[in-house]
matplotlib code that plots the C-alpha trace (Angstrom):
import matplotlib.pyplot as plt

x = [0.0, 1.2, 0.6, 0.5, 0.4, -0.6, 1.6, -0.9, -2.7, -6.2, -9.4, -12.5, -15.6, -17.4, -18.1, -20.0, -22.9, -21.7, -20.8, -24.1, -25.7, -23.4, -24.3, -27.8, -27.3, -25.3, -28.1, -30.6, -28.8, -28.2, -31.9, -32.8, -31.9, -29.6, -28.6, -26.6, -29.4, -31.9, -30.2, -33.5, -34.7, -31.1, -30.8, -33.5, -32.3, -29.2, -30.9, -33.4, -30.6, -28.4, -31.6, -32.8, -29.4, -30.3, -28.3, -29.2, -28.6, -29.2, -29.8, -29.4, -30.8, -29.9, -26.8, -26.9, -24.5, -24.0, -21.3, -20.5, -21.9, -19.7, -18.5, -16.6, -15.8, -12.2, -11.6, -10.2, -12.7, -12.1, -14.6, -15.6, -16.8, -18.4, -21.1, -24.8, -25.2, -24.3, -24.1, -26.0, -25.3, -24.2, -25.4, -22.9, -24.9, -25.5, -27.1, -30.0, -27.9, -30.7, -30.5, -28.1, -26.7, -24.9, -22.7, -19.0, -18.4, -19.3, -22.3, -23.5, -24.8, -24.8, -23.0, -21.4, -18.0, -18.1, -18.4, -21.5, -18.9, -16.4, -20.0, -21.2, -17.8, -17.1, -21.0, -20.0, -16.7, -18.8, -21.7, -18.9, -17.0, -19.8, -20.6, -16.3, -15.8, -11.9, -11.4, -9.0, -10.8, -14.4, -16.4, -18.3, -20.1, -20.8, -23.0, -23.5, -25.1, -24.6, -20.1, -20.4, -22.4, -19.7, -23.0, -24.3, -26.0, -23.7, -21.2, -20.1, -23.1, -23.0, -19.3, -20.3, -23.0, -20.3, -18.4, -15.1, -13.1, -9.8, -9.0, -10.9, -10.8, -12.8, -14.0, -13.7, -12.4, -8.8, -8.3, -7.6, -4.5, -4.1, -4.4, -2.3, -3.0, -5.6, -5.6, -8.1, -10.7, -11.7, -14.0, -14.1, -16.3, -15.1, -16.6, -14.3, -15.7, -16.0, -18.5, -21.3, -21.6, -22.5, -21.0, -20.9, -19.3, -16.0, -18.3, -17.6, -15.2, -15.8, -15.8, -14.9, -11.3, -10.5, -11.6, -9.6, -6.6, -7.3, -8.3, -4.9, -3.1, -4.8, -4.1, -0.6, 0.6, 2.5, 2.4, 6.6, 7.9, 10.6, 11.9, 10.6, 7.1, 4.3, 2.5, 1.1, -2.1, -3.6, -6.2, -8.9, -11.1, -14.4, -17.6, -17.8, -20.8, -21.2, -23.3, -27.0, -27.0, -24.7, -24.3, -23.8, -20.3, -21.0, -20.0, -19.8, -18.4, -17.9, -16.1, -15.8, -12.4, -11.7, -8.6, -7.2, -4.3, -1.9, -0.4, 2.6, 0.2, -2.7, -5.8, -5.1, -2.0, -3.6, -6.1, -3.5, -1.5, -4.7, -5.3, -2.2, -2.1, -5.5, -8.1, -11.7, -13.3, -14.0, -15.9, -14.8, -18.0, -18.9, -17.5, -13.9, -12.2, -9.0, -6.2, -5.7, -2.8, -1.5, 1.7, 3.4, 4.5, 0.5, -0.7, -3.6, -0.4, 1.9, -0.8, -1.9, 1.7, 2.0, -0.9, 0.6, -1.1, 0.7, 0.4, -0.4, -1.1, -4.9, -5.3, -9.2, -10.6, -13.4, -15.1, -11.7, -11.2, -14.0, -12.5, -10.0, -8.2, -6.2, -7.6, -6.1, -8.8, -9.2, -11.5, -12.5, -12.8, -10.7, -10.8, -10.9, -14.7, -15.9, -18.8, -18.4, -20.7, -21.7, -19.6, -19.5, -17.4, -16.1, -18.0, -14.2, -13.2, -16.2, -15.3, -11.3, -12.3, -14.8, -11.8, -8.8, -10.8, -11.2, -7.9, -7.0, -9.2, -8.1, -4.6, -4.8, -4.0, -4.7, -4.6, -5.4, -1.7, -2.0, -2.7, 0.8, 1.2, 0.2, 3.8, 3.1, 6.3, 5.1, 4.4, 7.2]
y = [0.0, 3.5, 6.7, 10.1, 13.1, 16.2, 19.2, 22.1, 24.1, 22.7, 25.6, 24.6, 26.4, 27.9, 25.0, 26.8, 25.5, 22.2, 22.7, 23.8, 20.7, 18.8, 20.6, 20.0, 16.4, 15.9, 17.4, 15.2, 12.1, 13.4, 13.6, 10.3, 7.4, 5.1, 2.4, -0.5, -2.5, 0.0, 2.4, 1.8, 5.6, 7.3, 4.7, 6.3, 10.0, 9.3, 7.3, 11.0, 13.0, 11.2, 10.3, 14.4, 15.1, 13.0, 10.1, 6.4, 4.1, 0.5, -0.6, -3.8, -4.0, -0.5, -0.1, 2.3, 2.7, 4.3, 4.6, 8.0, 8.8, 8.1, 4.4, 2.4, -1.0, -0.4, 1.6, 0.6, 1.3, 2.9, 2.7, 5.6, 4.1, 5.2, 3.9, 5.8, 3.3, 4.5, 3.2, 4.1, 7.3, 6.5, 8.0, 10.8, 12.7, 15.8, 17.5, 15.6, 13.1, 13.4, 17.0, 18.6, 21.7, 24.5, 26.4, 27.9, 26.2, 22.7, 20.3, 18.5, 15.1, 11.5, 10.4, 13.5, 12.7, 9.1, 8.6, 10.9, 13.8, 11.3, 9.9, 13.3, 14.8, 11.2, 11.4, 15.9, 14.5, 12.1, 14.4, 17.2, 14.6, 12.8, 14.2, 14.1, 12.5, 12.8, 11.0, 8.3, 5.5, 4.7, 5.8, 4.2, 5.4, 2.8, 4.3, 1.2, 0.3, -2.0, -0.8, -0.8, -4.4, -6.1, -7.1, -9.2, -6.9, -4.3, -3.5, -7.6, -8.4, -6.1, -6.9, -9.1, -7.0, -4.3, -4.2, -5.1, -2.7, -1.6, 0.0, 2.0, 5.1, 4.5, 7.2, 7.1, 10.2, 10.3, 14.4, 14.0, 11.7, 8.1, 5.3, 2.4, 0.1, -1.0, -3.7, -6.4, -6.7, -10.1, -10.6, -13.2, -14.2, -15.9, -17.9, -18.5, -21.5, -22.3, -24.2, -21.8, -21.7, -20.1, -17.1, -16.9, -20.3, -21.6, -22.8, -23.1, -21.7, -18.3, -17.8, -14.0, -14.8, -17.2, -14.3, -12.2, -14.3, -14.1, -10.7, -9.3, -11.3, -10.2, -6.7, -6.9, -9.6, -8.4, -10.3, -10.5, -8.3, -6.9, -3.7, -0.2, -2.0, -0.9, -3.6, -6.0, -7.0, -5.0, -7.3, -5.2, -6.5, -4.6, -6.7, -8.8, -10.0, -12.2, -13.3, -13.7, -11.9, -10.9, -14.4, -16.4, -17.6, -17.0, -20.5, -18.4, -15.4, -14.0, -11.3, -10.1, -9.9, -7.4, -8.1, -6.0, -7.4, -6.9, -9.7, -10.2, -12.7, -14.8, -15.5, -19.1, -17.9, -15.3, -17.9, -20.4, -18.2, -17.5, -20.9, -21.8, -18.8, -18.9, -20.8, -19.4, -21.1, -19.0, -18.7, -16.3, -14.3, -14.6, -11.9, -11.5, -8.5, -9.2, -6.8, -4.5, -3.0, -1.0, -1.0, 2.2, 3.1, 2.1, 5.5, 6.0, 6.9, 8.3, 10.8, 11.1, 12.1, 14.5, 16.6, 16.5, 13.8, 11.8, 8.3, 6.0, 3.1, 2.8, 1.1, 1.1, -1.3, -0.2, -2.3, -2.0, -5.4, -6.8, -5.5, -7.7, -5.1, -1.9, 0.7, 4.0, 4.8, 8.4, 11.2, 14.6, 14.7, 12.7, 8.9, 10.2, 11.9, 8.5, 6.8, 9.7, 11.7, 15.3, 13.9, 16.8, 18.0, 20.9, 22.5, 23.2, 20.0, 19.0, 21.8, 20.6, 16.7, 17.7, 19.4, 17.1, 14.2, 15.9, 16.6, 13.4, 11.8, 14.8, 13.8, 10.4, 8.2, 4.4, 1.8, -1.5, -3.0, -5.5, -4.3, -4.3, -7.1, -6.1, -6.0, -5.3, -3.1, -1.5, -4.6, -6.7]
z = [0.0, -0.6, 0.9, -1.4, 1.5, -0.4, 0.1, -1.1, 1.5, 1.9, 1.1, 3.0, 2.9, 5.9, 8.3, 10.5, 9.2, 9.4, 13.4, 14.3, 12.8, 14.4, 17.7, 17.3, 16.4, 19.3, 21.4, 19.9, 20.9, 24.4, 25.3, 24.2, 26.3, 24.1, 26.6, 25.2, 23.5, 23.5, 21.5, 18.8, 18.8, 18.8, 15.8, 14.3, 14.9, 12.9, 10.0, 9.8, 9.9, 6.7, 4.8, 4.9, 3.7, 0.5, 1.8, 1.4, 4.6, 5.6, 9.1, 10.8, 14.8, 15.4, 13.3, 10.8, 8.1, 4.7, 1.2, -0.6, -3.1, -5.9, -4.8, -6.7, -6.6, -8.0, -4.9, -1.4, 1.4, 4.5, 7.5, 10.2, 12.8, 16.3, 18.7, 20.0, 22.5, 26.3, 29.7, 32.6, 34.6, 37.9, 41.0, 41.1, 38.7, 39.7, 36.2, 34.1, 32.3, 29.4, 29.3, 27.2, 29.4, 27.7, 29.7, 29.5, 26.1, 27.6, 26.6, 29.2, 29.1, 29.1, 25.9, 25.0, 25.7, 25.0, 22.6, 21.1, 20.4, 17.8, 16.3, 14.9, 14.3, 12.2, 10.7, 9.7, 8.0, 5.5, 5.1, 3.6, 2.0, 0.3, -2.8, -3.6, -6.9, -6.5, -3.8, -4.1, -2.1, -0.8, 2.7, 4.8, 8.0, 10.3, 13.5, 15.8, 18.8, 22.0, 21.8, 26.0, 26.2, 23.6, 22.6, 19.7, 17.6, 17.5, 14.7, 15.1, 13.3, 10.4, 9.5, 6.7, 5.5, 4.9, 1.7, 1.9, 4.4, 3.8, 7.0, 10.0, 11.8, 15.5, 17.2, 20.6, 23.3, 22.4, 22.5, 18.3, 19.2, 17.6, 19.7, 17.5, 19.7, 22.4, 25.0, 24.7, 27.5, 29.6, 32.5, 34.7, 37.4, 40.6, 43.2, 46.2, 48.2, 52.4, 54.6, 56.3, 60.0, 62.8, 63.9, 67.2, 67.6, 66.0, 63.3, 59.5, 56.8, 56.1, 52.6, 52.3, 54.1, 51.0, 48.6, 50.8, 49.9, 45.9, 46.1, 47.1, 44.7, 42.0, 43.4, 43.1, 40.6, 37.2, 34.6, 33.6, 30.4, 29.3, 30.8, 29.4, 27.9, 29.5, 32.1, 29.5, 32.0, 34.1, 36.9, 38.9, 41.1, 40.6, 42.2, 45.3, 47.2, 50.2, 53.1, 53.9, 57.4, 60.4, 62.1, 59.8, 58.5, 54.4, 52.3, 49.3, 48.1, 44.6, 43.0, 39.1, 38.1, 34.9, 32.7, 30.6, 27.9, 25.3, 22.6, 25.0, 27.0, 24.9, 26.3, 27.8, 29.3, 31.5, 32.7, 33.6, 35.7, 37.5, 38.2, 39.1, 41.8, 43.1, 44.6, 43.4, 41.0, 37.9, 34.4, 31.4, 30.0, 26.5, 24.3, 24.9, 22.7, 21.3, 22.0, 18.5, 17.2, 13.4, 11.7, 12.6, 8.8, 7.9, 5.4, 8.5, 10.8, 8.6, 7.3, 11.0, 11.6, 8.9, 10.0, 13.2, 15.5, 18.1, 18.8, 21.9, 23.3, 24.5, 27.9, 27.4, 24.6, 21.8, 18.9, 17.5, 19.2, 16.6, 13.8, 12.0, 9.7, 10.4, 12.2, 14.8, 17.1, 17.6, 18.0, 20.1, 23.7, 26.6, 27.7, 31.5, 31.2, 30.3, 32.1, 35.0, 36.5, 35.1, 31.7, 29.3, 25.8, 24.7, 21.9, 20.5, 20.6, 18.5, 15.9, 16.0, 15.4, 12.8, 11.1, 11.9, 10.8, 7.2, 6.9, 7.8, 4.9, 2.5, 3.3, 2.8, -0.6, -0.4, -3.3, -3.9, -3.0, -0.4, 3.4, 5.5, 7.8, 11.9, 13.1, 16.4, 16.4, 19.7, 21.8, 22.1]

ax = plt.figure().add_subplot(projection="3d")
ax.plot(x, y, z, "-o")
ax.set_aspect("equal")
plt.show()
């Protein structure tokens, strides 16, 4: 694959236009509850909003996606992807999460930051793109649902629906820098097991002291690598639950465990160094998302280097992990709002993705040479 960078300065129109629509779009999606598998009437916001723009879309369960206008086959195709779907507010909420509060250049509001801010600056960057008849390689907008479930029907089930994908840019709050890399995400659910008693009497085997035990080593073990790599697994114990009432010794006590990984360990050898260090019994949910990663001289990076982006790896995972292809994950606001209370955007930073996202598609040549091998240059 080669990569053609353009050297001439690049003439936009006025996008104010474009901002406010993306404002107001944003808005829209705020006020309407889009929980992961219920995201049916946020789908139905987006489909309004690209078919009154003259745009035809397909939809599958409540993904929505779309091709510019002048497709062809010939071309490679690259895919913008971002999710509607949202997790709950938490109790820390202190604003309407479904109300979309202007004030001090901030919007307010369940979704905004993650990830409803990369969806409609990614969804603005096709709309002024998609009438182009020069550019070198295809679009296709891919607004999915269920992204915070890992679920089912989310952009896993459209994957071959899609025509064939080149490469993807995932938006997700990453301040406009390129994550080249993400770790996969695993949960597992542990049961440590005793013998219930009473607890006034020396009675029983109290369950919570053997979850006590595995607790703590999953609170400090690392995971060996070499030195100057970042810690290839990170283990946090998020969940625990015991006990039926005060005088009773509990004969069961469960905790989730959630793993987060690079390709330095695989899957199975994560779990066997569990059980070989603990006691609990455990089972692995459904769903696990494989760790992702682009070859640094890819044309997605070396175009996002040339316009001036940085690069990182992402300790948080994304529908990247479903995606079996090159792709950077990157888009406007920052990873550390996410899924807290009060979350909010900057309208600026909405206005700076809209633009650094064109730029970065304006920039970009791709041709039909084979895809460069994942080297994993970063990893090991």
């Amino acid at each position: 694959m080669n990569l053609t960078v353009s050297r001439k300065a690049i003439t936009q129109p006025d996008l104010n236009l474009a901002y406010n629509q993306a404002i107001h779009l944003l808005k829209d999606l705020i006020s309407t509850p889009s929980f992961s598998g219920e995201e049916g009437t946020t789908a139905d916001i987006i489909e309004t909003f690209l078919n009154e723009k003259s745009i035809s879309t397909l939809r599958k369960y409540n993904n929505i996606w779309c091709y510019n206008k002048y497709f062809k086959e010939s071309k490679p195709t690259i895919l913008l992807n971002s999710h509607h779907d949202t997790v709950k507010p938490n109790e820390q909420y202190t604003l309407n999460p479904f109300l979309p509060i202007v004030e001090n250049d901030k919007i307010y509001g369940l979704g905004s930051n993650d990830a409803g801010a990369s969806l409609v600056s990614l969804i603005t960057a096709f709309v002024y793109l998609y009438e182009r008849e020069d550019l070198p390689f295809n679009i296709c907008l891919a607004a999915t649902g269920e992204e915070e479930n890992s679920g089912l029907n989310g952009i896993r089930s459209i994957l071959n629906d899609l025509k064939p994908i080149s490469c993807a840019i995932v938006g997700e709050p990453t301040k406009m820098d390129m994550a080249i890399a993400e770790k996969g995400s695993m949960v597992i659910d542990c049961i440590s097991r005793g013998r219930s008693g009473h607890a006034a009497r020396e009675e029983g085997d109290n369950a919570i002291y053997k979850a006590i035990k595995d607790i703590d080593w999953f609170a400090h073990y690392n995971f060996p690598i070499e030195d100057n790599l970042p810690n290839p697994v990170k283990l946090s114990v998020t969940q625990i639950n015991a006990g039926l009432q005060h005088n009773i010794v509990p004969g069961e006590c469960s905790f989730t465990v959630d793993i987060r990984f690079d390709h330095s360990y695989s899957e199975k050898e994560i779990l066997n160094t569990i059980i070989n260090h603990t006691s609990c019994d455990f089972n692995v949910r459904p769903n696990v998302l494989n760790p992702s990663n682009i070859d640094v001289l890819h044309p997605l990076v070396v175009a996002g280097l040339a316009i001036g982006r940085k690069t990182y790896v992402s300790p948080t995972s994304s529908d990247q992990g479903w995606l079996d292809l090159p792709s950077v994950k990157m888009g406007p606001g920052d990873s550390a709002r996410s899924h807290t209370a009060d979350e909010f955007i900057l309208i600026e930073e909405i206005e700076e993705g809209i633009n650094i996202y064109i730029q970065l598609l304006e920039n970009l040549m791709l041709d039909n040479q084979p895809i460069l091998p994942n080297r994993k240059l970063f990893f090991k």
